[in-house]
N, C-alpha and C positions, 0 to 999 in steps of 0.2 A: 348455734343454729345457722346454718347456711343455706343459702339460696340454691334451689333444685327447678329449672323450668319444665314445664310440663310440653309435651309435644303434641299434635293431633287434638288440636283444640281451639277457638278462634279465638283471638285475642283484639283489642281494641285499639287499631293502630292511630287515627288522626280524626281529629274533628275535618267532618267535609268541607268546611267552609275554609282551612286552611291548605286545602290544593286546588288552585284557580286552573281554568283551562290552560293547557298549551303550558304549563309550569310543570316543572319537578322539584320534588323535596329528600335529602338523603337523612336517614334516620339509621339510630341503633337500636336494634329490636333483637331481644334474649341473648346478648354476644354477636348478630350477625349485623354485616351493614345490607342496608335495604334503601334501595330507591323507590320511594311514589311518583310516579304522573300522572297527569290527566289530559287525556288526549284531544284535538280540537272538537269532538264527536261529545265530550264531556265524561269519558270511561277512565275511568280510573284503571290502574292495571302498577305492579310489585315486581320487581325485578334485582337479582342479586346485585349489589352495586360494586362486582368489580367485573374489570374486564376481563376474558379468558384467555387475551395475546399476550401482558407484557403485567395484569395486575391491577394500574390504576382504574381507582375508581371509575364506576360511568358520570357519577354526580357532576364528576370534573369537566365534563365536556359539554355540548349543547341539545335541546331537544326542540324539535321542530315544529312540534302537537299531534306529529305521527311517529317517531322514529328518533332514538337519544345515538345521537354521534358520541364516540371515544375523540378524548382529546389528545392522544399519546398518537395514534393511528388512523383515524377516520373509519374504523370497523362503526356499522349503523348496526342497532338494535331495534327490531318491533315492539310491540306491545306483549308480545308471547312469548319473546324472547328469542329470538329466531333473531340469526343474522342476515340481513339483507345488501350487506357491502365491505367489500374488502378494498378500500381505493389503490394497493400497491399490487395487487394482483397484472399480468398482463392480459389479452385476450385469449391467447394459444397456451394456456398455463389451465392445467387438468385439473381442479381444484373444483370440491363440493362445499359452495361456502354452508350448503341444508344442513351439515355435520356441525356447526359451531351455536350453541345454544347459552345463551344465561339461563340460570335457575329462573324460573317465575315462580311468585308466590300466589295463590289465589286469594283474590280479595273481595269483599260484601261490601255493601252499600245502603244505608237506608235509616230514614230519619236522623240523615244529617250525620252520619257516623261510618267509618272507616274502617271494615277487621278484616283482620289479612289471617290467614293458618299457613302456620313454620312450620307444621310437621313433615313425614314422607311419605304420608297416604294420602289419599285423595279427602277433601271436605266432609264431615259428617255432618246432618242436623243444618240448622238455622244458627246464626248470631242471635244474642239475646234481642227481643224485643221490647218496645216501650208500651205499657198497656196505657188503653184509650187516648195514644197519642198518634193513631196511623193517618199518615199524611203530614203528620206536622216536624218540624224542625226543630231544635234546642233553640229558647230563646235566651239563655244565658251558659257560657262556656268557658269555666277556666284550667287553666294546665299549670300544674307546679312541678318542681322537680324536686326529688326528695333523692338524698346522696345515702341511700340505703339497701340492702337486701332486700328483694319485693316480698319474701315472709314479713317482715319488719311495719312492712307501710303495709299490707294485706291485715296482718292480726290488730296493728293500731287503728285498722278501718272501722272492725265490726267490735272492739272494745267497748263495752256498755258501762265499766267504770269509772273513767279518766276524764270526763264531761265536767264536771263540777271543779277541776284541777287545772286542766287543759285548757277548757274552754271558758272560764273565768269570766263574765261583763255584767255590765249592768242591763244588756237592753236581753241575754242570755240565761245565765243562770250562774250561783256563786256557790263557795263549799256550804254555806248555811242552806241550803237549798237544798239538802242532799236526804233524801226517804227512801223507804222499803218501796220494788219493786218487784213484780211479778207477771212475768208475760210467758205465753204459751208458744212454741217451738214447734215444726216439724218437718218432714225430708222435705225435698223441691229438685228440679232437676239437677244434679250435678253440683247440690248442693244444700240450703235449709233456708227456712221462713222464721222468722217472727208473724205469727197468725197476726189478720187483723185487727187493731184494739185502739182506744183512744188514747192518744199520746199524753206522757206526764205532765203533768200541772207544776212541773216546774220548769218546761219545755214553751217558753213566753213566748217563742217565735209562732207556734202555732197558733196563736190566741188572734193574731192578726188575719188568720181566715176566718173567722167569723165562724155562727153555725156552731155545731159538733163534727169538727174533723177527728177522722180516723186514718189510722195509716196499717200497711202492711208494710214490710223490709223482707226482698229475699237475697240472698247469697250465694250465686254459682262458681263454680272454677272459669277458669283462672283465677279473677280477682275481680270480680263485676256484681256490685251492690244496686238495685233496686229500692227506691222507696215509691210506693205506692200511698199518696193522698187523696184523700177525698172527702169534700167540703161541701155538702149540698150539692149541686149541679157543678160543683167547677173541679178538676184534677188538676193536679199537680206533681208532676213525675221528678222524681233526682236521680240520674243514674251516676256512678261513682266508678271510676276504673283502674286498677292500676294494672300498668304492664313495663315490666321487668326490663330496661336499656340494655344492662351486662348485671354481672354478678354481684354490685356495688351498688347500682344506680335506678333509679324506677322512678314512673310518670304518674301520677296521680291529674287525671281528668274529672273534673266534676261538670254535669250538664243540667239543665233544667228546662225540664215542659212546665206550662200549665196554662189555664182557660181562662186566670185570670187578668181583665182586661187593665185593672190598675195596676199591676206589677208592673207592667213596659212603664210605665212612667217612672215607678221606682227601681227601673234596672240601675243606676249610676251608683244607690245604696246598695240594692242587692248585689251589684259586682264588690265593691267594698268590702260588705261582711265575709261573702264565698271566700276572698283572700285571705281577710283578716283570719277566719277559722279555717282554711286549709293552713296556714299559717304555723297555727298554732301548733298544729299536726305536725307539722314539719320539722319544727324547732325542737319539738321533745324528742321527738325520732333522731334527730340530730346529735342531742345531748343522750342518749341514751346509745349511742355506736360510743362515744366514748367511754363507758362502763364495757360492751361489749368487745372492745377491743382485746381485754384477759381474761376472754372466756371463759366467762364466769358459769355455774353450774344454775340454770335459771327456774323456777320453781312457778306453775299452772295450780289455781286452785278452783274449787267450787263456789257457786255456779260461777261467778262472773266471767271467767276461765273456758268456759265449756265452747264456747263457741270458738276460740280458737284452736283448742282439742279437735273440734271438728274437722277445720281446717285441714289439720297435718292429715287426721284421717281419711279427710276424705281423698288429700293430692295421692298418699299411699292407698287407697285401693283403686284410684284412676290409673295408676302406675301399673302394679300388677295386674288389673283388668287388661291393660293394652299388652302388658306382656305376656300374659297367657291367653290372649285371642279368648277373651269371656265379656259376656256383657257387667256393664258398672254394677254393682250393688250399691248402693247406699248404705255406709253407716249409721247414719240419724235417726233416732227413732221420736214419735211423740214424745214430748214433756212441757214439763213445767223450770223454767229457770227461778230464779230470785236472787234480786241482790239490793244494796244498797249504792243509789247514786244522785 
């Protein structure tokens, strides 16, 4: 299985709080280099990060909170991507510097989150949004890096069997822990839900909200996990993201909203576990590229399986939807999953 990026689609480039004003950041996003800044105005704004006179990077040079200088030339870059100086130019020299353009990427903004769109159309739709969390920010945010094909770390995202394996502890869940499940599926944008339901009773973490929490999980393309909690009066949002570096490499972002007011005091634990279980994620996806190295013929079964069946389905009909100028259909229909975990 090889990595295939999807175009015309937003993807999840930086937590906001890692691009300060008047700062730039260079990044690899789907194979491409991409520069972020953020302008003294606080705009964030994506631009292709090489030069178009000689090649080097823009990263390379300085930016001023309006305008990134090349460091090979002193050619200035806008926000838009428009050049605004050519300093070896003379006066009496006929030259339209309006004709020299970096690619700009368009980029979103909002609750604290950063999506840029690589395609060659123009933006469709909204970036995913966080329910009942409008206005507020992530109050917890970790980023790992997992040395994988972003199919790899996407399918090991929404696996509902590898939990009791994977995720091993005492204060979590262990293989003796492992019962018949059964939860209800159906489409969602650009992708599929787990319906609302009360979370397994062998899922300890949730026992710490109190109440009868219940949760929903949806799943859109790219790679953008939703969990939806809810605890009496108080929510608690997880978004999950992975997007794709190059053909090898992928970012796994985990975020968290919620209402609850004791959690900030145990963020120090809760940053701990985030790690410790993106962690885990990591390490088996690690050791599982080296079985994948002699591509081996690899076998999907029922139900547990089915979700990431979905997956490939659904990247393939976003595929040929874009290619035959047709609206998405969704593959997904209602059901019922079940499995042991």
């Amino acid at each position: 299985m090889t990595a295939s990026f999807l175009t015309d689609i937003w993807y999840f480039a930086l937590p906001s709080a890692a691009l300060k004003r008047g700062k730039m950041q260079a990044k690899s996003l789907l194979g491409q280099p991409v520069l972020f800044a953020r302008d003294n105005d606080g705009t964030a704004f994506a631009l292709r990060d090489i030069c178009p006179h000689r090649g080097i990077p823009l990263s390379c040079g300085r930016f001023d909170g309006r305008e990134v200088e090349c460091r090979y030339h002193g050619w200035r870059f806008d926000g838009g991507g428009g050049c605004t100086a050519i300093p070896s130019l003379v006066t009496d020299q006929d030259f339209d510097i309006s004709r020299i353009k970096v690619r700009r990427y368009p980029v979103a903004e909002a609750q604290g989150n950063l999506w840029i769109w690589m395609g060659d159309g123009a933006p469709a739709g909204e970036p995913p949004q966080m329910p009942d969390m409008d206005g507020r920010l992530p109050n917890l945010t970790e980023v790992m890096h997992f040395p994988c094909p972003v199919d790899h770390a996407v399918i090991g995202l929404m696996d509902p069997a590898h939990g009791p394996f994977v995720h091993q502890s005492w204060f979590w869940r262990s293989s003796r822990s492992i019962h018949e499940k059964a939860k209800a599926f159906g489409p969602a944008p650009f992708g599929f839900a787990m319906k609302r339901h009360r979370p397994s009773s062998n899922s300890a973490a949730y026992k710490l909200l109190g109440g009868a929490p219940e949760t929903e999980i949806t799943f859109r393309l790219p790679g953008v996990r939703i969990e939806h909690i809810a605890a009496g009066r108080h929510r608690i949002v997880n978004l999950t993201t992975v997007t794709p570096l190059d053909a090898n490499n992928t970012e796994v972002t985990n975020s968290f909203y919620w209402t609850l007011g004791w959690a900030n005091l145990a963020k120090p634990f809760l940053r701990r576990f985030v790690r410790r279980f993106l962690g885990q994620d990591r390490d088996v996806v690690v050791m599982q590229q080296k079985g994948l190295a002699h591509d081996p013929t690899l076998m999907l079964i029922k139900d547990a399986d089915t979700q990431a069946r979905w997956y490939h389905q659904l990247k393939n009909e976003y595929q040929r939807a874009k290619a035959e100028g047709r609206d998405f259909v969704n593959p997904v229909k209602d059901t019922v999953l079940r499995w042991r975990s």
